[in-house]
C-alpha positions as a printed NumPy array, in Angstrom:
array([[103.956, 122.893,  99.242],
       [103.834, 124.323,  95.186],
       [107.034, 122.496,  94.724],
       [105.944, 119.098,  96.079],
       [102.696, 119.428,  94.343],
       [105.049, 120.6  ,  90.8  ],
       [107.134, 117.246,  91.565],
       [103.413, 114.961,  92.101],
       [102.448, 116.414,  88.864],
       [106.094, 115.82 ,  87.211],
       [105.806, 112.463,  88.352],
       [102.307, 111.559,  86.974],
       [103.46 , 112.93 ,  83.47 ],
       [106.166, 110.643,  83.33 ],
       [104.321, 107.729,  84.486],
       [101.774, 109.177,  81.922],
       [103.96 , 109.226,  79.306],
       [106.145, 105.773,  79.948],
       [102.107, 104.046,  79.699],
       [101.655, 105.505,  76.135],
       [104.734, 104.792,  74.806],
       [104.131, 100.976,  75.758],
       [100.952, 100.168,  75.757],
       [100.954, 101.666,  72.178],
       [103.482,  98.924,  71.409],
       [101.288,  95.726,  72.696],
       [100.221,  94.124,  76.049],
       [101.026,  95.503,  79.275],
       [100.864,  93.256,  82.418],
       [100.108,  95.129,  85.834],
       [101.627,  93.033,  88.782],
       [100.514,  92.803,  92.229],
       [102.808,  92.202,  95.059],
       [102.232,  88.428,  96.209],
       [100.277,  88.852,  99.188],
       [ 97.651,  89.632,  97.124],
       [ 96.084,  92.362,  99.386],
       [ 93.066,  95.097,  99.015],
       [ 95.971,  98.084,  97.812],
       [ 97.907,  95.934,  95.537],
       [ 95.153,  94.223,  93.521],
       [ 93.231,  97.546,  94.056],
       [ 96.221,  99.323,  92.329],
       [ 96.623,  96.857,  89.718],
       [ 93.018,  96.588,  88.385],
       [ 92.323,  99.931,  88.815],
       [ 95.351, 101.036,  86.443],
       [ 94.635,  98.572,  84.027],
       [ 90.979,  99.858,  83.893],
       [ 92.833, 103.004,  81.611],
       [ 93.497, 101.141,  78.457],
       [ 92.593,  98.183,  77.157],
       [ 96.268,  96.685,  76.86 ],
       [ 96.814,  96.699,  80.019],
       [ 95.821,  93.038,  82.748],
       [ 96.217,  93.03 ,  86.37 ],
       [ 97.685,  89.577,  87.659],
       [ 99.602,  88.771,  90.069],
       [100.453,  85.269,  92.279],
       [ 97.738,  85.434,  94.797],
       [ 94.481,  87.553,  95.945],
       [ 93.484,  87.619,  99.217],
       [ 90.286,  87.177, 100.748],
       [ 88.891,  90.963, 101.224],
       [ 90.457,  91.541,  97.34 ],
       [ 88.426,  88.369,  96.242],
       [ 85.101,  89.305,  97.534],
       [ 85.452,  92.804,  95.394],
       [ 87.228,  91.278,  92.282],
       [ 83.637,  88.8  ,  92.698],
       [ 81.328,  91.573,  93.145],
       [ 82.988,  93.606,  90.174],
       [ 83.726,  90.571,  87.604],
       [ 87.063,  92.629,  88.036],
       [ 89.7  ,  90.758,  84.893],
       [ 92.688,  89.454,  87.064],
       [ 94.648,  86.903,  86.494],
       [ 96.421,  84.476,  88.59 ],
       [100.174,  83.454,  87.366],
       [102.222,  80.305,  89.071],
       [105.329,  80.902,  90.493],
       [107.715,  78.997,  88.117],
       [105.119,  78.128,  85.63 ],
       [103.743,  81.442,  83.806],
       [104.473,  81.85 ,  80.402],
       [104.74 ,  85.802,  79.721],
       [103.142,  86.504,  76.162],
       [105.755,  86.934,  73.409],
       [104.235,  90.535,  72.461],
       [104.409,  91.614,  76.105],
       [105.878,  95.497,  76.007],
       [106.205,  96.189,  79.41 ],
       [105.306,  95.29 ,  83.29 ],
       [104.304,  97.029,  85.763],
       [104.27 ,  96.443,  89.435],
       [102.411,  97.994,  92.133],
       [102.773,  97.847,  95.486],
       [106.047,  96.048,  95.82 ],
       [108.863,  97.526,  97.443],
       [111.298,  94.46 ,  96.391],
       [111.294,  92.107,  93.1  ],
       [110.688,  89.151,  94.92 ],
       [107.859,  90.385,  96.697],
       [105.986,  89.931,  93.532],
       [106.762,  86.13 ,  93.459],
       [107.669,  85.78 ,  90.189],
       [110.8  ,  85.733,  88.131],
       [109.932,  89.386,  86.067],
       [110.416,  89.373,  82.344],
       [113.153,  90.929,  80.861],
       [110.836,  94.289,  79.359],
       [110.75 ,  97.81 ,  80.106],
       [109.541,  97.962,  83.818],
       [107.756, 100.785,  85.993],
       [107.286, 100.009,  89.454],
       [104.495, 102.453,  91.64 ],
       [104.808, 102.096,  95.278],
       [104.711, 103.961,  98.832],
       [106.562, 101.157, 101.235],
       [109.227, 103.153, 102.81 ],
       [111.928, 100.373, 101.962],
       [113.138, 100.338,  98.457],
       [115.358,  97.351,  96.543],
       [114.689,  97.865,  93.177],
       [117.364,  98.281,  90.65 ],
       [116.01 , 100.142,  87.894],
       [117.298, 100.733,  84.403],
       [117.313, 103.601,  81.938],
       [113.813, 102.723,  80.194],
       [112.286, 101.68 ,  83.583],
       [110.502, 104.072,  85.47 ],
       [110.021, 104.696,  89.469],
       [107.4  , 106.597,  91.188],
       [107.377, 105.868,  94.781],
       [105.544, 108.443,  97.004],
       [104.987, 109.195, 100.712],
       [101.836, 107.875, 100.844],
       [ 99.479, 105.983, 102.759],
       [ 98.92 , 103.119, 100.098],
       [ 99.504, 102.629,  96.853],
       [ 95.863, 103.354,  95.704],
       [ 96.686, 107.043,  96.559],
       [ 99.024, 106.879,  93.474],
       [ 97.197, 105.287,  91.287],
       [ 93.723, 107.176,  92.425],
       [ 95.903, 110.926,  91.212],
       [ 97.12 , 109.155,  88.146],
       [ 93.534, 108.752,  87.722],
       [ 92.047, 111.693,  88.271],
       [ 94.912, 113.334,  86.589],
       [ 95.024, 111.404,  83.364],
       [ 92.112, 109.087,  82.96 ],
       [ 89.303, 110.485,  84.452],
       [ 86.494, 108.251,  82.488],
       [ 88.339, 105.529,  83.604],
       [ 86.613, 106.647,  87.313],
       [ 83.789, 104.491,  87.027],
       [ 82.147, 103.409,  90.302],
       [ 83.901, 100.132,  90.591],
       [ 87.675, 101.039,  89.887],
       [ 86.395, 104.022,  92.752],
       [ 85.136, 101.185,  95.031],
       [ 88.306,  99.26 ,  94.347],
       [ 90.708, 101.719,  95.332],
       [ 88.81 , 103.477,  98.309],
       [ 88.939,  99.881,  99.649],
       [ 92.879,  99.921,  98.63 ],
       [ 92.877, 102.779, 100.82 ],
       [ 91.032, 101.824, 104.108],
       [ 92.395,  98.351, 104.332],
       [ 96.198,  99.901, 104.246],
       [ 95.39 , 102.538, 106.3  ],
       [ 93.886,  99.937, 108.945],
       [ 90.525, 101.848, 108.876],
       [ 92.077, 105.33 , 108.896],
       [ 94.034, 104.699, 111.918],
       [ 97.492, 105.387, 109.707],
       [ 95.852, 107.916, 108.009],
       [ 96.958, 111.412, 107.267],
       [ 95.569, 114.288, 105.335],
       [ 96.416, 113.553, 101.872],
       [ 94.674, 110.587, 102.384],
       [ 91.467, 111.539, 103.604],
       [ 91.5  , 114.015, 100.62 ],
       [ 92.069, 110.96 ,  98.198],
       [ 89.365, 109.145, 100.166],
       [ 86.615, 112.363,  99.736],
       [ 87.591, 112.953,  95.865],
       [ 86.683, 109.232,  95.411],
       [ 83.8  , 109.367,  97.457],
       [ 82.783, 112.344,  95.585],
       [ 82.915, 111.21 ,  92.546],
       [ 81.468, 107.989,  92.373],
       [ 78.635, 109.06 ,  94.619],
       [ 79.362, 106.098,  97.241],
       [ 77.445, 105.368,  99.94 ],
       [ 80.449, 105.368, 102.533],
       [ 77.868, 104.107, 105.292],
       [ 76.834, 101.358, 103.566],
       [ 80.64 , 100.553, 101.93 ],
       [ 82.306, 100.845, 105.052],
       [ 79.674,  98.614, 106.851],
       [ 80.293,  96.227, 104.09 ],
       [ 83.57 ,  95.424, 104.588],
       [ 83.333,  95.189, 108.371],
       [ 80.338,  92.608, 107.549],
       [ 83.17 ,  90.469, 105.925],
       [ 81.972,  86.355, 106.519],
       [ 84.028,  83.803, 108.483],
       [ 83.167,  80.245, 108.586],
       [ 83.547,  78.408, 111.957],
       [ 86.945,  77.214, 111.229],
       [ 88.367,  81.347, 110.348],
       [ 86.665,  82.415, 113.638],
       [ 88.442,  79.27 , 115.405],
       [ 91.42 ,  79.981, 114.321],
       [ 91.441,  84.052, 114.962],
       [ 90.763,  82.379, 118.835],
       [ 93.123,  80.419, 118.876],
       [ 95.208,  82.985, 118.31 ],
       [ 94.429,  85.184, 120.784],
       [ 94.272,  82.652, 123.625],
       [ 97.679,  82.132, 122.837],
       [ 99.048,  85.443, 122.665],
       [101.845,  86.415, 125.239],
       [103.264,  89.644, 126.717],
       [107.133,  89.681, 126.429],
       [109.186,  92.995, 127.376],
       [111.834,  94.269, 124.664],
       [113.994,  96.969, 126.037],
       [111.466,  99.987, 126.586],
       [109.131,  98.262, 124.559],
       [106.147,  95.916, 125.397],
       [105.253,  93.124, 122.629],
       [102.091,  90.941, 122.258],
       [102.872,  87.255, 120.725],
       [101.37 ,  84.917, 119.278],
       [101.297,  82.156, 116.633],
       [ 98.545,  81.451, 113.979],
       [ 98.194,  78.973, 111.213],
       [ 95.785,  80.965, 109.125],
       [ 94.248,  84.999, 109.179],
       [ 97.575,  86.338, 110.775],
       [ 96.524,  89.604, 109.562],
       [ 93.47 ,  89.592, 111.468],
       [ 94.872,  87.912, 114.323],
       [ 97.394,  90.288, 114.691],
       [ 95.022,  93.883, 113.783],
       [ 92.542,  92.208, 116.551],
       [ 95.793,  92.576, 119.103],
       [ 96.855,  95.982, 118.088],
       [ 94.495,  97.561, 119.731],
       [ 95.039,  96.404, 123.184],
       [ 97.149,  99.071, 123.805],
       [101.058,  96.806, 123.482],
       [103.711,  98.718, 121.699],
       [103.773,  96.151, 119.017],
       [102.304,  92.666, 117.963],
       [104.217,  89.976, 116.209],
       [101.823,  86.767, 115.03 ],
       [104.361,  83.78 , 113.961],
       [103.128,  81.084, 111.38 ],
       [104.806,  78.297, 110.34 ],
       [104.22 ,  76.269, 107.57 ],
       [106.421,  73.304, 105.406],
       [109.228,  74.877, 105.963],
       [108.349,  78.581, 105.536],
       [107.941,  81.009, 108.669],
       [106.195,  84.09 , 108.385],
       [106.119,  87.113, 110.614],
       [103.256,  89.636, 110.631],
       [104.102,  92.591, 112.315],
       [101.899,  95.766, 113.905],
       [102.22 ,  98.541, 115.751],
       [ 99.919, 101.63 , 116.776],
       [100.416, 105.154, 115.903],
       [101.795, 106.318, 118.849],
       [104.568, 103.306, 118.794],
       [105.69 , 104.855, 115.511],
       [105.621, 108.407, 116.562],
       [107.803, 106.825, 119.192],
       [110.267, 105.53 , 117.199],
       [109.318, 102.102, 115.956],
       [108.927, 101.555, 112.742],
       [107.446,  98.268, 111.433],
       [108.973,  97.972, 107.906],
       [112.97 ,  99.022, 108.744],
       [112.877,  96.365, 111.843],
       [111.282,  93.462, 109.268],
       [114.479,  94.193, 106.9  ],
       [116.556,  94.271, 110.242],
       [115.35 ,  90.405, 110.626],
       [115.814,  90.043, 107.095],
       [119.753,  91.526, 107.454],
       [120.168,  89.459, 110.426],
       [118.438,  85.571, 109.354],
       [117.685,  86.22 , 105.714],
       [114.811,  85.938, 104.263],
       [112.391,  88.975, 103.116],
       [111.194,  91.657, 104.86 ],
       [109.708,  95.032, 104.692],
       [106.792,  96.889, 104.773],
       [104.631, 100.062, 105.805],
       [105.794, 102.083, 109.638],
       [102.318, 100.334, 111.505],
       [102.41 ,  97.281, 109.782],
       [105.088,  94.735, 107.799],
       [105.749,  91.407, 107.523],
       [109.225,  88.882, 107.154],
       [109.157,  85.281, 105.416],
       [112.037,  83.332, 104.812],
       [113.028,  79.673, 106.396],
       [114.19 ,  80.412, 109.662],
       [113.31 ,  78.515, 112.801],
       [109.75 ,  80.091, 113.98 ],
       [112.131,  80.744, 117.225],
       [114.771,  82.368, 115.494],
       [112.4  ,  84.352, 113.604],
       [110.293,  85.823, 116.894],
       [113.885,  86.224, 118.237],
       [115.21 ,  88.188, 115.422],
       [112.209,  90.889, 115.995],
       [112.074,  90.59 , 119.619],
       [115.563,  91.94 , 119.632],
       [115.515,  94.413, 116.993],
       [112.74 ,  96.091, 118.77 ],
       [115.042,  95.934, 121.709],
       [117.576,  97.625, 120.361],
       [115.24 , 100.819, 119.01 ],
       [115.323, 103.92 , 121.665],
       [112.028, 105.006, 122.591],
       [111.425, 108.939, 121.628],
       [109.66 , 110.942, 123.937],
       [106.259, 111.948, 121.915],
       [104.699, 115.004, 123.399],
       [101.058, 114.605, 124.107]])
């Protein structure tokens, strides 16, 4: 336990150090991953919060990360894939919550790079002034939120503790992935900003949908379909909009994993979830989504409960793809 805690430390120091040395030398962008979700923007504009050289951006926020980027006046800014023009004084990047360097969305400048993540797959190529800390966390705000505390402690300001609690409980699906560390990350921030978790918590589950979101979420469901992989059940379903939700809503009705399809242009995406006790059994959401991605192309990746695939595959194929790689996993027995 002293040793991991010795290497934690170690690591923070580093990442302490490599943010000195560059944002000494001029601006630092902090990059979400392009799904734009509560943990990556979370990350992002809670690190930059430290100095004042430092802007989270990223290609897209989504619509729980909105509402608190709203509340807060939070700076982010939005880049265009293709079209952003990276300041000529820019020392460094760095990207959170991004296990891959096109999950960001954008074509990365040639500067010093530091990359802070906790998916469990990994394809970033990293050279000698780049810097990796990737820990075996429940979200990224975990790493950022010890950085923190660690390192920047004023920084801790009731927003940027509001910004990555919600990192937290959104990636964690609620607490349902959660494990120790992270309900100690979770009390520390609590603690310190004197939150009222009641009231937070009750917030975000009072999140508004307009007729059409709440159509759609039903639409979704009506749809969905029971398919057997192997030793495996599977709830499907396609959606054209709020996969995520669509496809949460399902994971609790006890399958051993949900896959929600969308289609778009062109572009398929899978969304992919799983409960606890499918992982304990043996299924693990983020190394079948790079499976697809081995077997059609495309991207995949992602968390052990919950990961996603895009790429330009037949919807069919796609579905397919998972189906089978799910077939091909052995169920563990799981002791109750």
């Amino acid at each position: 336990m002293s040793a991991r805690i010795n290497a934690m430390e170690d690591d923070l120091q580093r990442l302490h150090a490599w943010l000195t040395n560059h944002t000494g030398k001029g601006p630092v962008a902090v990059v979400t991953g392009k799904n734009g979700d509560m943990d990556t923007v979370g990350s992002a504009i809670a690190l930059a919060a430290t100095h004042p050289n430092m802007l989270a951006c990223g290609l897209h926020i989504g619509r729980v990360a909105a509402r608190y980027v709203a509340k807060h006046q939070a700076p982010f800014r939005i880049l265009e894939d293709g079209h952003t023009s990276w300041p000529k004084q820019l020392a460094a990047v760095v990207v959170v919550d991004a296990a891959a360097p096109d999950q960001t969305g954008l074509s990365l400048p040639s500067v010093p790079l530091c990359v802070i993540d906790h998916h469990a797959t990994d394809a970033w190529e990293l050279g000698e002034d780049d810097l990796g800390l990737k820990w075996d966390t429940r979200s990224t705000t975990e790493v950022v939120a010890a950085y923190l505390e660690q390192h920047a402690r004023s920084a801790l300001s009731l927003p940027v503790c509001e910004f990555l609690l919600a990192g937290l409980v959104t990636d964690t699906a609620r607490f349902r992935h959660a494990n120790g560390r992270s309900f100690n990350t979770a009390a520390r921030l609590i603690e310190r900003s004197g939150l009222d978790y009641q009231a937070f918590i009750q917030e975000m589950e009072d999140a508004p949908t307009t007729p059409s979101d709440r159509g759609a979420i039903l639409r979704g469901l009506q749809r969905a379909e029971t398919t057997e992989a192997g030793p495996w059940t599977i709830l499907r379903t396609t959606a054209g909009t709020l996969e995520g939700r669509v496809a949460s809503i399902l994971n609790g009705l006890g399958a051993d994993a949900v896959v929600v399809t969308r289609s778009r242009n062109g572009s398929t995406r899978l969304t992919v979830r799983a409960p606890r006790s499918s992982v304990l059994a043996g299924l693990h959401m983020g190394h079948l989504m790079e499976e697809v991605a081995q077997s059609i192309g495309g991207e995949g990746g992602g968390h052990d409960g919950a990961a996603g695939w895009s790429g330009d595959a037949h919807p069919i194929a796609a579905e397919t793809a998972f189906i089978d790689a799910v077939a091909r996993t052995a169920r563990n027995e799981v002791n109750s």
